[in-house]
N, CA, C and O of each residue as an XYZ file, in Angstrom:
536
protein
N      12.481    -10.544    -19.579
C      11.696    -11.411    -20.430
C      11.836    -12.847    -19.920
O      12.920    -13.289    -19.539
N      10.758    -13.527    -19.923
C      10.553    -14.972    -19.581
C      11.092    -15.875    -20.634
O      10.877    -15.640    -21.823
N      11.932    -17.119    -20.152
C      11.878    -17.993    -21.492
C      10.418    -18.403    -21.874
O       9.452    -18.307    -21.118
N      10.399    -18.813    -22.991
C       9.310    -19.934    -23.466
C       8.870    -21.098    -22.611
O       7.720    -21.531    -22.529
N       9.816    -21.490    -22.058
C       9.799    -22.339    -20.939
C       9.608    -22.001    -19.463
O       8.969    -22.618    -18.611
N      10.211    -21.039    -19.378
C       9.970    -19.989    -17.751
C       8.490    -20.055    -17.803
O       7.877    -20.423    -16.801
N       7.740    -19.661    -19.115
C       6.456    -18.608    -19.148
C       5.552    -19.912    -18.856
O       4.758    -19.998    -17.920
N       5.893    -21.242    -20.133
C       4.719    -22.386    -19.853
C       4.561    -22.753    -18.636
O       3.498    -23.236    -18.247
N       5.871    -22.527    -17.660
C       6.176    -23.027    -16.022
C       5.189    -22.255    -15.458
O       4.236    -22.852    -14.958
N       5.220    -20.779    -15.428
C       4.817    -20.338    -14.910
C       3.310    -20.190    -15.008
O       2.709    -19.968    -13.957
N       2.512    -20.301    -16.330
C       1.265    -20.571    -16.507
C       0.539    -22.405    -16.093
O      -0.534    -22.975    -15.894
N       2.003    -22.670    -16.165
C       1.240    -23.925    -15.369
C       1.090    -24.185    -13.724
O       0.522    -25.037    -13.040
N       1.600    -23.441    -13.553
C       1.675    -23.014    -12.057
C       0.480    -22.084    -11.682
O      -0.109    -22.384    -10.644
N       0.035    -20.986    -12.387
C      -1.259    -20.750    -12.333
C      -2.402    -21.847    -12.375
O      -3.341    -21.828    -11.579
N      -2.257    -22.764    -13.324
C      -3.356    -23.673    -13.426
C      -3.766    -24.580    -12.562
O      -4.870    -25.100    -12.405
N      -2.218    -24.788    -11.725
C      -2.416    -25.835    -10.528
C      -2.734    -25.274     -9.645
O      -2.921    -25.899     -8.601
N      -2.917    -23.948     -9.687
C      -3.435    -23.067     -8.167
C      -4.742    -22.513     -8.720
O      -5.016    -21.348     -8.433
N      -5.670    -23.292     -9.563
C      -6.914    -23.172    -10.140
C      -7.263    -21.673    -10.768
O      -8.415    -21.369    -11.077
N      -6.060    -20.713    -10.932
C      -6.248    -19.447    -11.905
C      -6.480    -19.358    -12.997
O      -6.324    -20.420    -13.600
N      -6.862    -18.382    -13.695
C      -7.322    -18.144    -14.738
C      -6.091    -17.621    -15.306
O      -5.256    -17.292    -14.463
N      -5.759    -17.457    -16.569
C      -4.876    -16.953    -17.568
C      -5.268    -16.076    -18.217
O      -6.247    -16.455    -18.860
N      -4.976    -14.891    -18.433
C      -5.585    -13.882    -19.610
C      -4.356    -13.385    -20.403
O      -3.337    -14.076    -20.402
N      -4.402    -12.281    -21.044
C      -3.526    -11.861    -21.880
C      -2.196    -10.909    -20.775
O      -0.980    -10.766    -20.908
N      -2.829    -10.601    -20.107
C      -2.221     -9.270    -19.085
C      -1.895    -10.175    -17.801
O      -2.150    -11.362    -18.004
N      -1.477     -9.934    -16.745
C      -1.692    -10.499    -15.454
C      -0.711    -10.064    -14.506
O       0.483    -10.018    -14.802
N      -1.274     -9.656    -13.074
C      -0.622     -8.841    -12.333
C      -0.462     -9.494    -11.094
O      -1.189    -10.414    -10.718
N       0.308     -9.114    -10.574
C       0.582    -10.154     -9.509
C       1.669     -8.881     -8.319
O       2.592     -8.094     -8.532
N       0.654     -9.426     -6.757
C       1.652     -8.653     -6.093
C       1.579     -9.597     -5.431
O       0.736    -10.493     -5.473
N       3.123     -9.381     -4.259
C       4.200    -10.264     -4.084
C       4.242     -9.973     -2.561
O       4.577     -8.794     -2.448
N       4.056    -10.510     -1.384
C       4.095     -9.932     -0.394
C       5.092    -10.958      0.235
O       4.874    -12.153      0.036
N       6.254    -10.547      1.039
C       7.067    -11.557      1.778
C       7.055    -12.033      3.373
O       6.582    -11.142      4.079
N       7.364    -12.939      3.942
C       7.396    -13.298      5.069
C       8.554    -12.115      6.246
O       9.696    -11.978      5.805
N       8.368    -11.669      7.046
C       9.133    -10.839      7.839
C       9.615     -9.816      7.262
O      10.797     -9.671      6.951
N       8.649     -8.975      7.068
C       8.758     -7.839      6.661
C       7.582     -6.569      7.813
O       6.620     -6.764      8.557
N       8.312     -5.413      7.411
C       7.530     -4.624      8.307
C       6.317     -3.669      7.770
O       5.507     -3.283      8.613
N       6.214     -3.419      6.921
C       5.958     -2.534      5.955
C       4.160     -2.241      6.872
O       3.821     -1.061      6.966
N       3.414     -3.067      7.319
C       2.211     -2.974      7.760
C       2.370     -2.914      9.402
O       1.300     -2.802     10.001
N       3.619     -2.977     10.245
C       3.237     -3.342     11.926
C       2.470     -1.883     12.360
O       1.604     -2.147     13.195
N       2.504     -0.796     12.133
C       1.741      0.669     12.577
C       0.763      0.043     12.160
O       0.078      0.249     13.162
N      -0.138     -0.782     11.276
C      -1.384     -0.727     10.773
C      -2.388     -1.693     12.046
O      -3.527     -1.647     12.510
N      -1.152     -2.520     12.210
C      -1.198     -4.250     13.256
C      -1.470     -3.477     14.532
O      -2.054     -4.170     15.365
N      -1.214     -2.243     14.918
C      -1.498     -1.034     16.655
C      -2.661     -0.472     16.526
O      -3.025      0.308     17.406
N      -3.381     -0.703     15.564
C      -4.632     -0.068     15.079
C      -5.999     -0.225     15.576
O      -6.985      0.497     15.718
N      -5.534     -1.996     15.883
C      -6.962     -2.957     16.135
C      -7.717     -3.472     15.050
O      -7.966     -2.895     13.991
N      -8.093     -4.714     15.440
C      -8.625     -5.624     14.511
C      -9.532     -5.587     13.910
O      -9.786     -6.536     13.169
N     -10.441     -4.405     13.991
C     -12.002     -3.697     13.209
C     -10.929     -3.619     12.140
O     -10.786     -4.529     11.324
N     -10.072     -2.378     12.148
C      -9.623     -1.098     11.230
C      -9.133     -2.185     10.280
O      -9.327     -2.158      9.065
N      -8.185     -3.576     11.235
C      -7.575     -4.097      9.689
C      -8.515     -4.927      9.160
O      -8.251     -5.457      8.080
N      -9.376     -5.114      9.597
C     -10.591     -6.229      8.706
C     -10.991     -5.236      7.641
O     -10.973     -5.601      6.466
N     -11.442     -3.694      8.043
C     -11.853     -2.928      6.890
C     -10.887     -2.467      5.751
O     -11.343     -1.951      4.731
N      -9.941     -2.602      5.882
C      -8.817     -2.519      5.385
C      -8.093     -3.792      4.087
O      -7.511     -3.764      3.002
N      -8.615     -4.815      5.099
C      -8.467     -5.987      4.294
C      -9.481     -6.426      2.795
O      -9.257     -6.965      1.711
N     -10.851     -5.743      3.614
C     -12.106     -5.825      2.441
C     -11.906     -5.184      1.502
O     -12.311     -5.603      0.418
N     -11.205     -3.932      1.587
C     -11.004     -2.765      0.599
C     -10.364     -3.508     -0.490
O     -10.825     -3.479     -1.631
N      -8.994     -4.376     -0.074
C      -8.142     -4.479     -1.016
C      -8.825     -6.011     -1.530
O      -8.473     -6.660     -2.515
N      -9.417     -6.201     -0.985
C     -10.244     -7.652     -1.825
C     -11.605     -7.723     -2.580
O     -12.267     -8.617     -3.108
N     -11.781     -5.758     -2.309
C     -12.851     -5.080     -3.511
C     -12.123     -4.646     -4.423
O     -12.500     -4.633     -5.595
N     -11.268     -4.332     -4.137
C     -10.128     -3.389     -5.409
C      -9.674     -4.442     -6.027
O      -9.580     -4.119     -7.211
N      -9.203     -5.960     -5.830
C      -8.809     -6.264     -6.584
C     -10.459     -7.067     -7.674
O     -10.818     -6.973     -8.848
N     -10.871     -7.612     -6.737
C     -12.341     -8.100     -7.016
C     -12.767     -7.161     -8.425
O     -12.954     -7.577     -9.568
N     -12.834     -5.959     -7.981
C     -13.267     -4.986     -9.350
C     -12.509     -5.048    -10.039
O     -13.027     -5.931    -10.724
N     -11.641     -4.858    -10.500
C     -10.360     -4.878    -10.854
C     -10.511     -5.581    -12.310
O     -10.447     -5.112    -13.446
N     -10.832     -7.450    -11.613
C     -10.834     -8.386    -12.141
C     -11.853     -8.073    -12.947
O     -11.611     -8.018    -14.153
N     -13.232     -7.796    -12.463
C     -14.516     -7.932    -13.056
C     -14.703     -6.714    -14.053
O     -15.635     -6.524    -14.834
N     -13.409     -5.823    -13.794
C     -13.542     -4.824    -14.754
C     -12.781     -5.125    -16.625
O     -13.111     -4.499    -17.632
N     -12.102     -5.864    -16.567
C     -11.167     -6.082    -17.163
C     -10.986     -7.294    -18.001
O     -10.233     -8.181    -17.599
N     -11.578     -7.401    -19.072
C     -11.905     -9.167    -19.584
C     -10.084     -9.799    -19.896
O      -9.497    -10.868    -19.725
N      -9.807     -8.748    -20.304
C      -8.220     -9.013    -20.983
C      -7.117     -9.455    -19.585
O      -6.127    -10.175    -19.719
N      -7.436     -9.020    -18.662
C      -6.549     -9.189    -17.562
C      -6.746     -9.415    -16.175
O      -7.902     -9.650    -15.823
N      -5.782     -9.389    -15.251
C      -6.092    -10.609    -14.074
C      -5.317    -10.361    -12.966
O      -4.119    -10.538    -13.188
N      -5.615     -9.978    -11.736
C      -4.914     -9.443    -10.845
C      -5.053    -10.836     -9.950
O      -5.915    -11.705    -10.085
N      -3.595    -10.789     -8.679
C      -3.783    -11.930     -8.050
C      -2.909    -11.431     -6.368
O      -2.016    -10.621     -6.614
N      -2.958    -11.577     -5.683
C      -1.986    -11.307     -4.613
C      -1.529    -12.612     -4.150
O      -2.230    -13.609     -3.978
N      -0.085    -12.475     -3.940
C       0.327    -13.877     -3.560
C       1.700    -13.489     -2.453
O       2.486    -12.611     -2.808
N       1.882    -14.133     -1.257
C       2.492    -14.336     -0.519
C       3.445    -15.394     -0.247
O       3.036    -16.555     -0.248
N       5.252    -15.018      0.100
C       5.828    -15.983      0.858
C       5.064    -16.860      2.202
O       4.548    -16.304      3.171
N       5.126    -18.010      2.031
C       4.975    -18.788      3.438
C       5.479    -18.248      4.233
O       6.216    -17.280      4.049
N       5.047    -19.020      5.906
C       5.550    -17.989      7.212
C       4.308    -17.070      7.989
O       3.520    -16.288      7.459
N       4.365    -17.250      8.661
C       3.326    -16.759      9.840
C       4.332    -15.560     10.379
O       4.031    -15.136     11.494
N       5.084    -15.165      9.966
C       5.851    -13.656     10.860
C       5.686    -12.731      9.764
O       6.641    -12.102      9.309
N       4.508    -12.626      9.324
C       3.908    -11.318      8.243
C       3.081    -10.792      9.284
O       2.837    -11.367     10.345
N       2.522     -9.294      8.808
C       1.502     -8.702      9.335
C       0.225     -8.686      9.454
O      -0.182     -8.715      8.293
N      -0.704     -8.657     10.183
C      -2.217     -9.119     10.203
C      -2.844     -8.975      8.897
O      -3.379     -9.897      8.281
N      -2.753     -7.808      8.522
C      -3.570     -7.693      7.263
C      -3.059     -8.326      5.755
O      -3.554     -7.990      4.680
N      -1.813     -9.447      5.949
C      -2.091     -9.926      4.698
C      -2.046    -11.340      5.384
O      -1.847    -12.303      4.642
N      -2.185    -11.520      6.506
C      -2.139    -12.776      7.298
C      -3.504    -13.155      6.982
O      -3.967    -13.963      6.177
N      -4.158    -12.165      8.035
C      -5.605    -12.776      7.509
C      -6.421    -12.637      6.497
O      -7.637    -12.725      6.672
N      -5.859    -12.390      5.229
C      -6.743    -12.417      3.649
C      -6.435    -13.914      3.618
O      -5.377    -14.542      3.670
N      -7.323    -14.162      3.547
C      -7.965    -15.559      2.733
C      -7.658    -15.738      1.879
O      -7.170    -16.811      1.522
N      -7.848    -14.566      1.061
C      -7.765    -14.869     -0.397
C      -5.956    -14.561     -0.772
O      -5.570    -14.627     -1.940
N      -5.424    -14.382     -0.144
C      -3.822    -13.832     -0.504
C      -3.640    -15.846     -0.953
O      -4.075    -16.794     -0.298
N      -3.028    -15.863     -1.971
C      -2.613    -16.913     -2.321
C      -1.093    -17.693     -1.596
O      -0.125    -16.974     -1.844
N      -0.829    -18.551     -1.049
C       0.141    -19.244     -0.436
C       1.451    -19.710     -1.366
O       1.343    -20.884     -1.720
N       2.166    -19.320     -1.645
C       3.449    -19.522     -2.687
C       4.347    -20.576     -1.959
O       5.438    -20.365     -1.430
N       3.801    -21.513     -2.026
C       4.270    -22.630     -0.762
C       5.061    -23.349     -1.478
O       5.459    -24.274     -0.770
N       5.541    -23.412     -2.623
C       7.081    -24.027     -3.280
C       7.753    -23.414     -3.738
O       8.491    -23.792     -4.648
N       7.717    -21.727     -3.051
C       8.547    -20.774     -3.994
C       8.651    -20.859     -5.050
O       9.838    -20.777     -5.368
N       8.089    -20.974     -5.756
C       7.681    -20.737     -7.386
C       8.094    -19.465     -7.830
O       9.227    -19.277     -8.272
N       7.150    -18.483     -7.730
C       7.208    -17.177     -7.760
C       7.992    -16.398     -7.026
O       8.272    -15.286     -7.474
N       8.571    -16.866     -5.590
C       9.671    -15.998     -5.840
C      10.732    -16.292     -6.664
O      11.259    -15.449     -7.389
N      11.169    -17.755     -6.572
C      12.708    -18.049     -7.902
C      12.361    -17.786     -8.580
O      13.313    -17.748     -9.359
N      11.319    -17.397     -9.223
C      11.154    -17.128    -11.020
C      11.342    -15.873    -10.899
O      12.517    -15.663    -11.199
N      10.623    -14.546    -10.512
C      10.236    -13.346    -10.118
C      10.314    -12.559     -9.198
O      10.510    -11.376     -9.477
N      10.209    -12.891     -8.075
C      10.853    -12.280     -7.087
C      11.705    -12.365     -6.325
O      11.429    -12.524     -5.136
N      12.777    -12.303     -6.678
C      14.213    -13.117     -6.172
C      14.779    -11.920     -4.881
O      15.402    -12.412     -3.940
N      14.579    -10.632     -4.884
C      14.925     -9.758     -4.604
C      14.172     -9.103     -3.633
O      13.525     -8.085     -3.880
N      14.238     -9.774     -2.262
C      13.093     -9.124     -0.789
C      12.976     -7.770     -1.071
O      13.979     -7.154     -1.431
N      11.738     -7.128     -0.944
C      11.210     -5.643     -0.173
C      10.506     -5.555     -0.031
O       9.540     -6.018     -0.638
N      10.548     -4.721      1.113
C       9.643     -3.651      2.174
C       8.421     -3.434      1.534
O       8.328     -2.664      0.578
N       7.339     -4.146      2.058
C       5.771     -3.518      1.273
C       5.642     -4.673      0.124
O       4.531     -4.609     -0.403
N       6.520     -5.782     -0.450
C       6.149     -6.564     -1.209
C       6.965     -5.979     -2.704
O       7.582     -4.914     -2.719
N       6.838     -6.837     -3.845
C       7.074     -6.254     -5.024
C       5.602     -6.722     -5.866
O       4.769     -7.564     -5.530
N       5.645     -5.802     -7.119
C       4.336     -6.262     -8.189
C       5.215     -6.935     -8.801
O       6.400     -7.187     -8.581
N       4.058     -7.353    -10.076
C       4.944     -7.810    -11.731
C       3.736     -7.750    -12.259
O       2.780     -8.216    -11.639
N       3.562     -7.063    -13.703
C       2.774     -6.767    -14.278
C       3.387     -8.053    -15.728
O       4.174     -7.559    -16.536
N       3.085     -9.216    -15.893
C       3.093    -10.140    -17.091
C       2.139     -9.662    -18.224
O       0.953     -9.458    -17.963
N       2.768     -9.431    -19.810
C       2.360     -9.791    -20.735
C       1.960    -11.159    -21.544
O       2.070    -12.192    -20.884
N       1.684    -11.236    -22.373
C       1.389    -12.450    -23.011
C       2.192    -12.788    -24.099
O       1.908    -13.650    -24.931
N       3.385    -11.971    -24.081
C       4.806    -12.973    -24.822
C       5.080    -12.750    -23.693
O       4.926    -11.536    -23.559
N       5.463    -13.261    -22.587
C       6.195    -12.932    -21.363
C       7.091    -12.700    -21.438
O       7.996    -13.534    -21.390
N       7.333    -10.986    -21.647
C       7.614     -9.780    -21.084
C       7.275     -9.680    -19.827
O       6.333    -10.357    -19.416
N       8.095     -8.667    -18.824
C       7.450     -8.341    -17.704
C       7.720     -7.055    -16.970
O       8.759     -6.560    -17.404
N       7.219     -6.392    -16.100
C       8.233     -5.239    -15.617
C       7.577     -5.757    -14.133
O       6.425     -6.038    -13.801
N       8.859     -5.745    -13.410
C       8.950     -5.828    -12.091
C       8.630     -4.366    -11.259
O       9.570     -3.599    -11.468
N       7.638     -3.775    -10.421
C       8.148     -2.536     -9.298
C       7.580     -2.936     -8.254
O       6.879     -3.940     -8.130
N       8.049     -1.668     -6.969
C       7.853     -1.919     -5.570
C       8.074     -0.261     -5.660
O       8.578      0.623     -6.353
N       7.237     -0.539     -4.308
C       6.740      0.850     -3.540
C       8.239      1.553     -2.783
O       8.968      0.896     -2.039
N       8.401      2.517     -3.035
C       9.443      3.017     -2.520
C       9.567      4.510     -1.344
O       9.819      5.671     -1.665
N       9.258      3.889      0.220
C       8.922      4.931      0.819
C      10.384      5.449      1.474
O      11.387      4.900      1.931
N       9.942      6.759      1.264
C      11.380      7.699      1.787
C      10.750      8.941      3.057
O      10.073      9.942      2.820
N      11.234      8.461      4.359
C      10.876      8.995      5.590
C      11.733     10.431      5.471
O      12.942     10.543      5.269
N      10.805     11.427      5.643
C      11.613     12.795      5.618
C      11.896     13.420      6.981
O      10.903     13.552      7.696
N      13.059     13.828      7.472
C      12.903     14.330      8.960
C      13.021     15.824      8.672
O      13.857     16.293      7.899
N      12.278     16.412      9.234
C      12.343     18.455      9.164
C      13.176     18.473     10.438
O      13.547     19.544     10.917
C-alpha cells in the first residue's frame, strides 16, 4: 500500500509526464541491462518493428477499451536495453527514477508490472521463465 503521500507523489509524477489518471492504472516496468529480449534483437529489424507495433496496439486498445483505467510502459534510462523496447517511442523514460524508488526497487528479467488502485493499493508481478532441460 502507498502512503497518502507516496500516492499524491506519484500521481503527480504522472501529471508532469502529461498522463492521464483514472481509477485503475497499470504500469510495466522495463530495466536497463537486462536480457530478457537479445534472441528477439538476432531476428532482424522487420520482425522487431512488427513486434513493437503489436505491443503499442495492445496497449493502445487496451486504453481505448477501458474508460476506468490506464495502461503505460515505462523504462529505466540507459541505452544497454534491447531493440524492441529501445526503439518504442512511446515506452516512457523514468529519467529521475521515480518509479523505480517508489515501485520497483527490485531488478528482473523481462521487467516487472504494477497494477495501482485508487486508494493506492497495489500488487506488484513479473514474468517468471523456467528453462526445462530433457
Amino acid at each position: 500500500m502507498l502512503s497518502s503521500s507516496q500516492f499524491s507523489d506519484l500521481k503527480a509524477f504522472l501529471v508532469s509526464k502529461n498522463l492521464q489518471i483514472k481509477d485503475t492504472i497499470f504500469i510495466k516496468y522495463d530495466f536497463n541491462k537486462e536480457s530478457c529480449w537479445n534472441r528477439l534483437d538476432e531476428q532482424g529489424n522487420e520482425k522487431i518493428e512488427i513486434i513493437k507495433m503489436s505491443f503499442q496496439k495492445h496497449i493502445s486498445d487496451f486504453n481505448a477499451q477501458h474508460k476506468d483505467a490506464i495502461a503505460y510502459n515505462f523504462r529505466e534510462p540507459g541505452n544497454r536495453i534491447n531493440k524492441l523496447k529501445l526503439w518504442d517511442s512511446t515506452i516512457i523514460i523514468d529519467d529521475l527514477y521515480f518509479l523505480k524508488n517508489l515501485l520497483f526497487k527490485k531488478k528482473r528479467e523481462c521487467g516487472t508490472s504494477v497494477i495501482i488502485l485508487n486508494d493506492g493499493s497495489y500488487l506488484l508481478y513479473f514474468l517468471v521463465i523456467h528453462i526445462l532441460n530433457f
